[in-house]
C-alpha positions as CSV (number, residue, x, y, z in Angstrom):
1,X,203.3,202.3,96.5
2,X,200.4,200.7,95.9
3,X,200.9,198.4,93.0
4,X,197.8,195.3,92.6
5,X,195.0,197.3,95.6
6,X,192.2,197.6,93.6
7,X,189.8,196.6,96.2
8,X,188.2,199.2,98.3
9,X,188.2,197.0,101.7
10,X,185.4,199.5,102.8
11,X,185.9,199.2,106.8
12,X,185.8,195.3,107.0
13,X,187.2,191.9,107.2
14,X,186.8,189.9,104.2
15,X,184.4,187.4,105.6
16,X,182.1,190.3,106.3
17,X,183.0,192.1,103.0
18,X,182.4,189.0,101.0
19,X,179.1,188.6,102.5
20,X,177.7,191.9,102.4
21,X,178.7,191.9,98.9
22,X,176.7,188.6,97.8
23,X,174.0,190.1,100.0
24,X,173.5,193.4,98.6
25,X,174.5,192.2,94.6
26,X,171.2,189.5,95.8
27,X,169.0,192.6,96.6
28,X,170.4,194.2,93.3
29,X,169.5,191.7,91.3
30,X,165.7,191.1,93.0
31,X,165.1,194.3,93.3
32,X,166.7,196.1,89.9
33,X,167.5,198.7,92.5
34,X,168.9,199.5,95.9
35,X,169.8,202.1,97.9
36,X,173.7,202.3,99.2
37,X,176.8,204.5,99.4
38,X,178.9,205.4,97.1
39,X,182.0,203.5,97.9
40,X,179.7,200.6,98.2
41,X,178.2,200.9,95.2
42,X,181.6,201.3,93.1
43,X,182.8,197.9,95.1
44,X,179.7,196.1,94.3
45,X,180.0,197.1,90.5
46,X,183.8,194.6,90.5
47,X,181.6,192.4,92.1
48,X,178.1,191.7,90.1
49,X,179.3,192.8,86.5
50,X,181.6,189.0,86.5
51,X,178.5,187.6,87.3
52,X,176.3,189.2,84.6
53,X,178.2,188.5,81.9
54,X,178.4,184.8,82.8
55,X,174.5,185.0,83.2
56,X,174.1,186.2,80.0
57,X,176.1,183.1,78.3
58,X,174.5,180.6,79.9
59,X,175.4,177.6,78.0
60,X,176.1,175.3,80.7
61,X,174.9,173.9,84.4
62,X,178.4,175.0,85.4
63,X,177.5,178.9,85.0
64,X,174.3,178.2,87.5
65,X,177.1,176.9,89.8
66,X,179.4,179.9,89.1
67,X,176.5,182.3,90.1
68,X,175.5,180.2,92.9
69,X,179.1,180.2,94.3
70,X,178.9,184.2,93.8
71,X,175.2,184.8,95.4
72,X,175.3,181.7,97.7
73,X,171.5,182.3,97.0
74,X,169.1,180.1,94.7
75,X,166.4,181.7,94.1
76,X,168.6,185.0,92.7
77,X,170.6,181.9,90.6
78,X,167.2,180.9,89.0
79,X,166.1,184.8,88.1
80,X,169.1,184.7,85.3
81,X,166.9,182.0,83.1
82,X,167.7,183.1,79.5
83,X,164.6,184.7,77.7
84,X,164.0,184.7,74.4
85,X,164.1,188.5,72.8
């Protein structure tokens, strides 16, 4: 059975998982776009969505440090600066 898998451990060891993960939802996040496979792409969905909906109530300094705890990146932390629509 496989009751509470949800993650697709895609080949890896979690150190190397997590940090291809920060590094490619980074690139996403830069770049609007990236090119990846599939499998990648569906584990990197779990990954950034969390972080955009914190981004898009950004009340406090504690959601920079959320992000930033994500990304482990600052200059993709800043690029989440609320603009008025």
């Amino acid at each position: 059975m496989r009751h509470g898998k949800k993650v697709n451990h895609l080949g890896r060891t979690d150190s190397h998982r997590k940090a291809m993960l920060a590094n490619m939802a980074s690139s996403l996040i830069l770049h609007k776009r990236i090119q990846t496979t599939l499998a990648k792409a569906k584990a990197l969905r779990m990954y950034v969505e969390p972080i955009l909906t914190k981004a898009k109530n950004d009340t406090t300094h504690l959601t920079f440090v959320q992000r930033f705890s994500y990304l482990q990146d600052k200059e993709v932390g800043n690029h989440f600066i609320p603009r008025d629509s």
